[in-house]
N, C-alpha and C positions, 0 to 999 in steps of 0.2 A: 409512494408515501405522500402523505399528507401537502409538505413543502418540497418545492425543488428549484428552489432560490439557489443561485451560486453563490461563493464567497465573496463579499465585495470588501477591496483593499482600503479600509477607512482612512490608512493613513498616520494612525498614532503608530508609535513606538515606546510606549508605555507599559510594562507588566501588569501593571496594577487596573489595565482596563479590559485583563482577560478575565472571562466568568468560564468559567466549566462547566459544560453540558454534562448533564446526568443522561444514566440510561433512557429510552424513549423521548429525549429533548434536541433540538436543533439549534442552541441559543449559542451563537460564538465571537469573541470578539478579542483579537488577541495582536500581537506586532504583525502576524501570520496572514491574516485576516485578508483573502483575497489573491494570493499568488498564484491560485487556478483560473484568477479571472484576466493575465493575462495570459497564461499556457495555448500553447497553437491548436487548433483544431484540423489540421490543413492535411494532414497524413491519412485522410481515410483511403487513401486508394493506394498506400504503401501496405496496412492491415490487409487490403482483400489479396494483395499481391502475394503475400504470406501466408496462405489460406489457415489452416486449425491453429496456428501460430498467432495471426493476425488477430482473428476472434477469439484467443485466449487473453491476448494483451488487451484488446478492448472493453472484452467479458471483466476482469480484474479494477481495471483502469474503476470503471463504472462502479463494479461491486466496494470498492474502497472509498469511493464517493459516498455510495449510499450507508454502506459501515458508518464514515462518517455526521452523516446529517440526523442518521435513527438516534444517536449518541451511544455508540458501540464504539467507543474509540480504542480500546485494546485491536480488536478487529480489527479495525482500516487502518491500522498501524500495519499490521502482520501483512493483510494483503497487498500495501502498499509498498512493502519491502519485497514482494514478490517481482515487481515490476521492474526491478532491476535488471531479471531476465528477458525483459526486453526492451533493451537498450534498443537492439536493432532496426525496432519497430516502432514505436512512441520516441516524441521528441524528448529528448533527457531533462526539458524546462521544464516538462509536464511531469515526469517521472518525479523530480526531486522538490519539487514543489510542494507535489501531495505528500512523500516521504517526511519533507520539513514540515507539513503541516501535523500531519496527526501523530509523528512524533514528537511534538514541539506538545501538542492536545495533550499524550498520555508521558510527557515531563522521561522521555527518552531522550536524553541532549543529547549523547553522543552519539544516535541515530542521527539527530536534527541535524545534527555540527559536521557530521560526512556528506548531508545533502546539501547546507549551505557552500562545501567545499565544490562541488559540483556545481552549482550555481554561478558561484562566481568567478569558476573557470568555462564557462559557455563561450565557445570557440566566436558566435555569432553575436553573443550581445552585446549593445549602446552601453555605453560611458555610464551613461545617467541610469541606466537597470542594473548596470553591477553596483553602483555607486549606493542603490535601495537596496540589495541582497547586503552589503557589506552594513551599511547603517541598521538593518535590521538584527544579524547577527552580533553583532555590538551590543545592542539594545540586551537581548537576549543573552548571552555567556558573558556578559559583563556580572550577571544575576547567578546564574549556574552555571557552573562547572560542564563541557562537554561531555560528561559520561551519562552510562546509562545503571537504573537501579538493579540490583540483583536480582536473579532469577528467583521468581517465590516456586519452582516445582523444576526437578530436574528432569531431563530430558534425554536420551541414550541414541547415538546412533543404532539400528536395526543390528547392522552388518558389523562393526568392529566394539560397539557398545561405548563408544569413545562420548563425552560431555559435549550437547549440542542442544543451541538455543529452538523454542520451537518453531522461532520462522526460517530458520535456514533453508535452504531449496538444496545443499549438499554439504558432506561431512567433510570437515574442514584435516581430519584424519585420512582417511581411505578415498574419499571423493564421492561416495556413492552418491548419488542423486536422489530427493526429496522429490516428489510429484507432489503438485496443489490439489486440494479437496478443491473442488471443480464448484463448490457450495458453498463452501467458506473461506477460501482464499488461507485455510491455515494449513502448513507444510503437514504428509502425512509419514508418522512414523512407529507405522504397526502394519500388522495385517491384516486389520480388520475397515475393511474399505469393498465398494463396488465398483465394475468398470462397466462404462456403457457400450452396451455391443455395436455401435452405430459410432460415434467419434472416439471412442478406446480411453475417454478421460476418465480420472478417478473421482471419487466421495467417500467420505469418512461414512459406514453404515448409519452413525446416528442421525447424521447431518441427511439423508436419503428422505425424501416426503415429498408430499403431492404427487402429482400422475407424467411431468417432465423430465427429463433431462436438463439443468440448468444449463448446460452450452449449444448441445445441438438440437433441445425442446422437441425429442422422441420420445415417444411414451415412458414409465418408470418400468414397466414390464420387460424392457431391453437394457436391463441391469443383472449384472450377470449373482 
């Protein structure tokens, strides 16, 4: 994409100096503003050690970044909540960072308000970085409420048909497990998807274009 600036932390804590990116804009500035730019970079050799694991967390990580900066913030919400699933693997500063951020973007508090809670319980951080996480959260649900807006379209589990949001990764009923559209980072709950006969990930059919595999970049012809 065009820019590939990272977030930088300006430092207010101000609502009223957040602008909201429209679709196709990268324009951000919010309390938010930069918690990726302290996030660790340090763990690439914990992803390789994790192999399709690894590169799934990194594949995501990334894909919710660039969600983010196209101004797709619905998206890099969803994907971003993906990466919970890999706690094991990405640092959780980084995981809930980006969670708090492009939920904070698309005005899900009560997404934002369970990663701030994560934050501030970072087994590893300084005085003075919980000290920001907590002054920011302040700033923020001092304004809103930690909740999050209604569902505008319902959602069904596959298997029991039980009411489920559409980023979940599993049914909070039966357990079944959500697979990520390997394309768009949103949970997939139908059957109408392709799998790649070379890393076995899934994609939503419509989200299927161009001549790759978006993980393991084999041709599209090994789509089953």
């Amino acid at each position: 994409h065009g820019s590939h600036r990272r977030l930088d932390l300006s430092g207010t804590e101000e609502e009223d100096h957040f602008s909201e990116s429209k679709n196709g804009g990268n324009n951000f500035s919010s309390p938010l503003d930069g918690l990726l730019q302290d996030a660790s970079t340090t763990s690439k050799e914990k992803w390789l050690e994790n192999g399709w694991k690894g590169a799934e967390a990194l594949h995501f990580y990334m894909l919710a970044q660039r969600q983010l900066y196209e101004g797709y913030i619905d998206a890099a919400m969803k994907t971003a909540l993906r990466l919970r699933e890999y706690e094991d693997i990405l640092p959780l500063k980084d995981i809930h960072s980006l969670i708090a951020l492009t939920s904070f973007h698309n005005k899900y508090y009560g997404q934002c308000s369970k990663s701030f809670i994560k934050l501030e319980s970072l087994p590893d951080a300084q005085n003075e970085e919980l000290e920001k996480y907590q002054e920011l959260a302040l700033s923020i649900f001092i304004q809103h409420p930690p909740s999050d807006p209604p569902s505008k379209r319902k959602y069904s589990c596959p298997s029991c048909a039980a009411s489920v949001r559409d980023w979940a990764s599993f049914c909070p009923s039966c357990n079944m497990a959500f697979p990520p559209c390997i394309i768009s980072g949103r949970s997939i709950l139908d059957n109408n998807y392709s799998v790649c006969r070379v890393c076995k990930h899934k994609s939503y059919e419509h989200e299927t274009r161009g001549l790759f595999c978006a993980l393991c970049h084999h041709r599209t012809e090994t789509m089953l």
